[in-house]
VOTOR-358305 format. One record per residue: x, y, z of N, C-alpha, C in turn. Coordinates in steps of 0.02 Angstrom, whole numbers, padded with zeros to 5 digits, always signed. Example, Ala and Ser with C-alpha at 12.3 -4.5 7.8 and 13.67 -1.06 7.14 Angstrom:
BEGIN
+00660-00284+00390+00615-00225+00390+00660-00165+00390
+00642-00112+00354+00684-00053+00357+00645+00002+00394
END
This chain:
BEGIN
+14922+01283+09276+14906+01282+09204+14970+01287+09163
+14964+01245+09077+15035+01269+09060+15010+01308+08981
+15066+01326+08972+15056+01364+08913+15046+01297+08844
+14974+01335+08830+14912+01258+08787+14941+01308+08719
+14931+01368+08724+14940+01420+08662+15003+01443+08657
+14999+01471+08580+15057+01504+08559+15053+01532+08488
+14992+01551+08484+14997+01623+08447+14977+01658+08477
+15006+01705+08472+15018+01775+08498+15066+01837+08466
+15029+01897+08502+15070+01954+08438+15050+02016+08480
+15088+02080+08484+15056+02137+08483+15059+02190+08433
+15046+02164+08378+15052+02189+08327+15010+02173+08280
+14956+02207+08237+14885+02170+08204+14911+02199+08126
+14879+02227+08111+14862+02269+08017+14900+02315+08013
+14956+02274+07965+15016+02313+07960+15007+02367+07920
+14950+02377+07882+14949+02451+07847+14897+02492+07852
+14895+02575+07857+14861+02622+07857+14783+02589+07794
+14706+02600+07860+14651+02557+07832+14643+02601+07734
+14661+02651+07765+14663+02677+07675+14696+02670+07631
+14758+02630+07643+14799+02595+07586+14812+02537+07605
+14761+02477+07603+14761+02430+07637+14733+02399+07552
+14771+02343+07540+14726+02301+07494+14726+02239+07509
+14681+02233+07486+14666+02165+07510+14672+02126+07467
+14721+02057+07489+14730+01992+07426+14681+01937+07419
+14681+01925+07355+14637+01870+07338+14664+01801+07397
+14720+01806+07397+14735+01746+07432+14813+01756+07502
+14795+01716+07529+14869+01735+07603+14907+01664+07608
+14955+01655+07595+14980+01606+07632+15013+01613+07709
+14993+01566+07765+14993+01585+07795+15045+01542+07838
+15103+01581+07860+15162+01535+07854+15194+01532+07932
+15205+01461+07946+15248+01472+08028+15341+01462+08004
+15354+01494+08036+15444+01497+08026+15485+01486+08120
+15549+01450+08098+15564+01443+08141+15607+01502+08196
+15615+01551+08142+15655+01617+08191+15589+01659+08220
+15594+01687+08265+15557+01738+08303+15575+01810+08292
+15618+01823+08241+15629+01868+08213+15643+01895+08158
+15692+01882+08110+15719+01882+08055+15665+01870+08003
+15633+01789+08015+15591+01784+07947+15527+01831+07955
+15497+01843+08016+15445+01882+08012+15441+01961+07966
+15501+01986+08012+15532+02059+07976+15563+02067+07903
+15549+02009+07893+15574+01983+07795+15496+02020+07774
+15462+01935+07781+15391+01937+07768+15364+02010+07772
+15359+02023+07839+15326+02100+07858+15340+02158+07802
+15413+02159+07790+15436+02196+07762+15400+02190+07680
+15406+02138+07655+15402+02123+07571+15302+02133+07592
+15273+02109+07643+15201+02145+07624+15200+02224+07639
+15218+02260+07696+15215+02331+07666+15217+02358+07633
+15287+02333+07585+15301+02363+07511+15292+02339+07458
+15241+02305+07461+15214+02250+07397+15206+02291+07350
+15171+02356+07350+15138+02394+07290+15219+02409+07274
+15275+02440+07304+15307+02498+07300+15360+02456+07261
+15378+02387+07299+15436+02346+07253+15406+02294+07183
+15335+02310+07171+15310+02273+07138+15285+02194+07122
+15289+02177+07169+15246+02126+07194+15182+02109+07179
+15149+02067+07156+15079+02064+07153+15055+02074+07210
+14989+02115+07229+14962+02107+07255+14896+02063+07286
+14892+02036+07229+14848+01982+07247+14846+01923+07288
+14929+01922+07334+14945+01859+07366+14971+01912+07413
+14968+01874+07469+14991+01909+07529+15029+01843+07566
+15078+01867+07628+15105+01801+07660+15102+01836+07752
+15061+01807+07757+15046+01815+07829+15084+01761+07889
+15119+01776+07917+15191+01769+07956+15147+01750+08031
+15125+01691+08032+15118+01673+08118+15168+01699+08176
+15133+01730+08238+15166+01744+08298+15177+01712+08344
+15211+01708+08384+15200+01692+08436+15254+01736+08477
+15233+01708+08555+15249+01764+08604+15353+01749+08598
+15364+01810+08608+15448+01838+08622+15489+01761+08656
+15455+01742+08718+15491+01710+08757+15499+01627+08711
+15438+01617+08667+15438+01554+08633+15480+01532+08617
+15518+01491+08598+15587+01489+08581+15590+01383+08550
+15529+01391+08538+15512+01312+08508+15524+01333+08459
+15562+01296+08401+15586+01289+08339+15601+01255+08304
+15597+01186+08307+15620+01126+08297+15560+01109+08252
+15588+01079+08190+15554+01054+08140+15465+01052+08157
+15453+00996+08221+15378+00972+08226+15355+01032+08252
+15386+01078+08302+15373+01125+08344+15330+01201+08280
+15379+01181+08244+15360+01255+08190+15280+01229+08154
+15292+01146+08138+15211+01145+08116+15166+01141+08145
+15173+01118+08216+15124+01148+08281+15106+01206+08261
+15125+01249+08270+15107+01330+08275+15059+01315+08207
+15083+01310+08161+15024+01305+08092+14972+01277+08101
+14958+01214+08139+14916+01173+08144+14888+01210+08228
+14886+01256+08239+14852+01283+08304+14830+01336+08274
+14822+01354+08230+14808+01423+08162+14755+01386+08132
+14766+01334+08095+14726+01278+08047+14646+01262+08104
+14660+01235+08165+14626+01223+08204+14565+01293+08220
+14611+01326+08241+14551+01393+08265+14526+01423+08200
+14564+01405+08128+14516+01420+08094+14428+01377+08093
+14456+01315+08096+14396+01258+08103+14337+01280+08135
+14346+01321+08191+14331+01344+08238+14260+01383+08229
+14191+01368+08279+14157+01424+08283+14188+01468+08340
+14104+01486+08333+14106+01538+08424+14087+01490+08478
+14052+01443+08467+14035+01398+08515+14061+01362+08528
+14116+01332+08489+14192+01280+08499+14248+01347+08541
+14263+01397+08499+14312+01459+08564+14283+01451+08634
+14208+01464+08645+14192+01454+08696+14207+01406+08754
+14198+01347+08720+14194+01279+08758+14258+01281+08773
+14319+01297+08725+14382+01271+08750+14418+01326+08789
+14382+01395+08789+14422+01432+08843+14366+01394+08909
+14312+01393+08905+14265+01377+08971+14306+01328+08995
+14324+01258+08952+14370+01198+08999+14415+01217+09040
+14452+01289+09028+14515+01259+09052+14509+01338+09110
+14443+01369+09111+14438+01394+09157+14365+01374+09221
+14327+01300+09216+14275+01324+09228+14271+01327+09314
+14332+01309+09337+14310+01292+09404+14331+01387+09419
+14333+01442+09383+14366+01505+09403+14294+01538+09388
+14288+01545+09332+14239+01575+09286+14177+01537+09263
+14105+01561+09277+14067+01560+09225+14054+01554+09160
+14018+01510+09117+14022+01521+09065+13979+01587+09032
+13953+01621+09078+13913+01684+09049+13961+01732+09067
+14010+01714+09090+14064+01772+09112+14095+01790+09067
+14121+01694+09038+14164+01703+08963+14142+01730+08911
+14077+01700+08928+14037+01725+08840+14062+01763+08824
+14033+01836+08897+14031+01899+08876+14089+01940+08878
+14156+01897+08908+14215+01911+08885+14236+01930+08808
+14220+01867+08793+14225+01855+08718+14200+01893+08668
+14135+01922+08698+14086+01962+08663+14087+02022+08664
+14083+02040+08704+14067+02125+08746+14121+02127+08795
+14184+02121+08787+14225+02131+08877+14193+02212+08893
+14192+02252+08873+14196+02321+08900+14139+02345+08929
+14084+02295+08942+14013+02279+08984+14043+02247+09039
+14097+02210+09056+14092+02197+09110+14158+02252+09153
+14143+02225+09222+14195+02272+09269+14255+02270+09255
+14298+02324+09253+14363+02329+09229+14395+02280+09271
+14396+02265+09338+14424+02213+09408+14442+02158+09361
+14369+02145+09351+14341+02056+09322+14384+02045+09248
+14394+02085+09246+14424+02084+09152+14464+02098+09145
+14510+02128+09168+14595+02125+09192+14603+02057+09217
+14590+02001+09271+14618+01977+09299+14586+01905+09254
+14527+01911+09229+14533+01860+09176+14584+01852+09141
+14588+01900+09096+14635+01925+09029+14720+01909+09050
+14727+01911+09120+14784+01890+09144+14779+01808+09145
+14731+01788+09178+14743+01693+09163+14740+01693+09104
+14709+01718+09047+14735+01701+08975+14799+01701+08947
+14826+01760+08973+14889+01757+08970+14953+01716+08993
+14909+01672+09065+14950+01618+09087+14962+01555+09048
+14915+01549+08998+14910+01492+08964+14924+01496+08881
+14945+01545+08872+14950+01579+08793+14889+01608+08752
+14822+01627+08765+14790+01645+08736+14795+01703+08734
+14799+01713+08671+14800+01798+08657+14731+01796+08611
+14687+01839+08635+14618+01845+08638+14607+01868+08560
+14649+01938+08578+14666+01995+08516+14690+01959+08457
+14752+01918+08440+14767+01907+08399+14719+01860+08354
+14690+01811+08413+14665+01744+08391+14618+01795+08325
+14575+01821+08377+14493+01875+08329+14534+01892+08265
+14596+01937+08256+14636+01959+08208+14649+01891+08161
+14684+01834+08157+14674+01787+08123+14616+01751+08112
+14555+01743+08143+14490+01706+08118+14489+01743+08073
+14475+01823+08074+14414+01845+08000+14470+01849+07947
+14493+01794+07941+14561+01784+07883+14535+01702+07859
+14467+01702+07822+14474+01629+07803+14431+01604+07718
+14485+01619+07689+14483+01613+07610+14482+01555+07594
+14441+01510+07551+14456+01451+07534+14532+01429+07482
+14544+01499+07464+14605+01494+07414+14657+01501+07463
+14666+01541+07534+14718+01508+07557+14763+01444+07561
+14814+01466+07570+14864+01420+07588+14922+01403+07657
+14940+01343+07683+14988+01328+07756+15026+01318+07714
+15089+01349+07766+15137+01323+07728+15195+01328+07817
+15251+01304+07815+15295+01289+07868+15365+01318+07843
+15414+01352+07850+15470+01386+07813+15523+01328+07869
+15587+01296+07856+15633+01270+07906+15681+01273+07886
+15748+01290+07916+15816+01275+07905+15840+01228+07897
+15885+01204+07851+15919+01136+07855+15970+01130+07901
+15975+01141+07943+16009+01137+07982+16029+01065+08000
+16104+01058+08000+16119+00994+08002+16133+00972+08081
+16149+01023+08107+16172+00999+08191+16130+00994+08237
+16062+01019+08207+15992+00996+08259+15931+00951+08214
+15938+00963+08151+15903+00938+08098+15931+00879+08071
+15919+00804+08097+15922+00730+08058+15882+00749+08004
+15915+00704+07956+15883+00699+07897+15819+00649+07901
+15830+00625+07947+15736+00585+07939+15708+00604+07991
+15719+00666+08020+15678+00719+08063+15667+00768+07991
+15680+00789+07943+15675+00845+07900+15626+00787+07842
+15647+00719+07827+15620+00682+07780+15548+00678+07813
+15545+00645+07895+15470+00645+07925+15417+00708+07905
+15455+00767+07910+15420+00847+07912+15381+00840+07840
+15436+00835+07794+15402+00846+07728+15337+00807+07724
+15350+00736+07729+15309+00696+07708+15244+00722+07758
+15235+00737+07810+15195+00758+07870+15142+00802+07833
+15185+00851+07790+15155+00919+07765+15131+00885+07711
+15150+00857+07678+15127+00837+07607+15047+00795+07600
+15060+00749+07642+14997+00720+07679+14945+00753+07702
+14949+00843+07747+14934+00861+07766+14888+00944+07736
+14929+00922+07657+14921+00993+07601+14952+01025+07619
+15011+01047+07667+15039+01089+07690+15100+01097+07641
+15115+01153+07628+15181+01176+07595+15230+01177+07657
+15299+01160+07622+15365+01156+07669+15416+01151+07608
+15436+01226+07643+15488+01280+07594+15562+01257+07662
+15619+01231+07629+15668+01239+07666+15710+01272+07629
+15755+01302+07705+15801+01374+07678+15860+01334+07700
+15930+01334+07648+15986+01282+07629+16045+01338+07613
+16077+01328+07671+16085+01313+07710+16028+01338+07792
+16038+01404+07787+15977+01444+07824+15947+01504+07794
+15883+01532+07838+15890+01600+07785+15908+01642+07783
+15938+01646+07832+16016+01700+07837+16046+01700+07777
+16055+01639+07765+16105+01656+07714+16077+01660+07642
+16029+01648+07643+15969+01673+07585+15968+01728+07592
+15971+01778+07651+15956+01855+07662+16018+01868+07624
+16093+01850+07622+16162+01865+07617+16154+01895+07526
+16118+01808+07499+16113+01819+07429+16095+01875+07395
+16011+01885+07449+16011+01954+07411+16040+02027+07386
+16111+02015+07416+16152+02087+07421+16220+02072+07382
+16242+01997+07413+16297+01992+07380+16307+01929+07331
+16366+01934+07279+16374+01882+07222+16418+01820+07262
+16385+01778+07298+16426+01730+07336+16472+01700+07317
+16462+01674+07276+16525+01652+07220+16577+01683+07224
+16575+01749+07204+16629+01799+07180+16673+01854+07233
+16605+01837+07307+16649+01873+07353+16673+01831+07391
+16637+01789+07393+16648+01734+07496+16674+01647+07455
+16690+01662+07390+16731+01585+07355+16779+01559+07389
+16820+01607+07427+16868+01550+07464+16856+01537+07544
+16790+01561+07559+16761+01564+07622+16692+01512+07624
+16680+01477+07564+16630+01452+07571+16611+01355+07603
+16663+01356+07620+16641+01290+07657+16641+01305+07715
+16681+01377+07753+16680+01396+07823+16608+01430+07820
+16583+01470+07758+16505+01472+07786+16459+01437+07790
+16480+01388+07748+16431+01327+07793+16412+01295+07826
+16470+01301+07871+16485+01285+07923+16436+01314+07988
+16439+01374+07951+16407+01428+08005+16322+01418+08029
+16316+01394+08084+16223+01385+08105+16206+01461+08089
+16203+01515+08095+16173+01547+08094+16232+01609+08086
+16185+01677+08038+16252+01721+08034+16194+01779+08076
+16236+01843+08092+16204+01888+08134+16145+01902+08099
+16099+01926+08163+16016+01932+08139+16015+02014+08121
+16074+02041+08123+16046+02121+08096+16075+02141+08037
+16084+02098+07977+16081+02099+07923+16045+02129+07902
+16067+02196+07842+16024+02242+07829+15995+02228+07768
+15935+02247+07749+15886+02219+07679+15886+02287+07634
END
């Protein structure tokens, strides 16, 4: 089997259920770092009330697993469009498409009640399922955690670097137009968003002026830039 999925997370509701509000609307965004932009995002919704932020919009930061390391323009709107999809989604479509790709292993009354009730069946049977899910990218947990997220006022959106040394310009011109066609928002970060993180602290102009064509230079500046 190969890895079909790629959202994934171990990490669900980033805030305590008693100070939890809930937004009229989420955009719900895939980015190409596996780290940096999430812990942006993460960060600016925890403290939405505290830095003043509306609360009425939220930006919910797609996962996927540690080892992922797809990033490339089409690769980042995959991940959106595998979000978009399982929203489409009933219970009887989840079904069918975990049943395909297990049926010669499993039952489909096995899955159901995977799906449904795991903690009715034998701990044996449900460990070693939950492990072929994991061979193929399904993360069971997260998927459930993103379905009951489906607002008609939401919004997709794709975040990408301009990156010039892996990013053609009619690989970045294809993307847009892809999304646009597609209602999808596509926010690019110019040079990266590193260096969008930089802005927020320092007057670029006035400190890094005679350094600034060597930072442009730069693909990427260190990821433990403090916020």
């Amino acid at each position: 089997m190969y890895n079909r999925y790629r959202l994934t997370s171990t990490v669900y509701d980033r805030e305590d259920e008693a100070q939890k509000i809930i937004p009229e609307k989420r955009v719900f965004l895939s980015v190409e770092g596996n780290v940096t932009e999430k812990e942006y995002f993460d960060g600016l919704s925890k403290n939405r009330v505290k830095i003043g932020i509306n609360a009425k919009v939220d930006v919910e930061v797609l996962r996927r697993g540690k080892k992922d390391t797809n990033s490339a323009p089409q690769q980042v709107i995959e991940l959106l469009e595998e979000y978009v999809r399982l929203r489409e989604q009933n219970e009887d479509d989840i079904l069918q498409e975990v049943s395909e790709q297990f049926k010669e292993q499993f039952s489909m009354d096995f899955i159901k009640q995977f799906l449904e009730t795991p903690d009715k069946l034998p701990k044996k049977q449900r460990n070693l399922f939950a492990t072929e899910l994991k061979k193929i990218g399904y993360d069971i947990n997260y998927r459930k955690y993103l379905k009951k997220y489906n607002n008609e006022r939401d919004e997709f959106a794709v975040l990408i670097d301009r990156n010039m040394q892996t990013h053609s310009e009619s690989n970045m011109s294809e993307c847009i137009k892809y999304c646009r066609d597609n209602g999808y928002k596509c926010y690019i970060a110019n040079p990266c968003f590193e260096f969008w993180l930089l802005m927020h602290l320092a007057d670029i102009e006035a400190e890094f002026g005679d350094q600034l064509d060597k930072l442009k230079k730069i693909r990427r500046f260190r990821s433990n830039i403090l916020l």
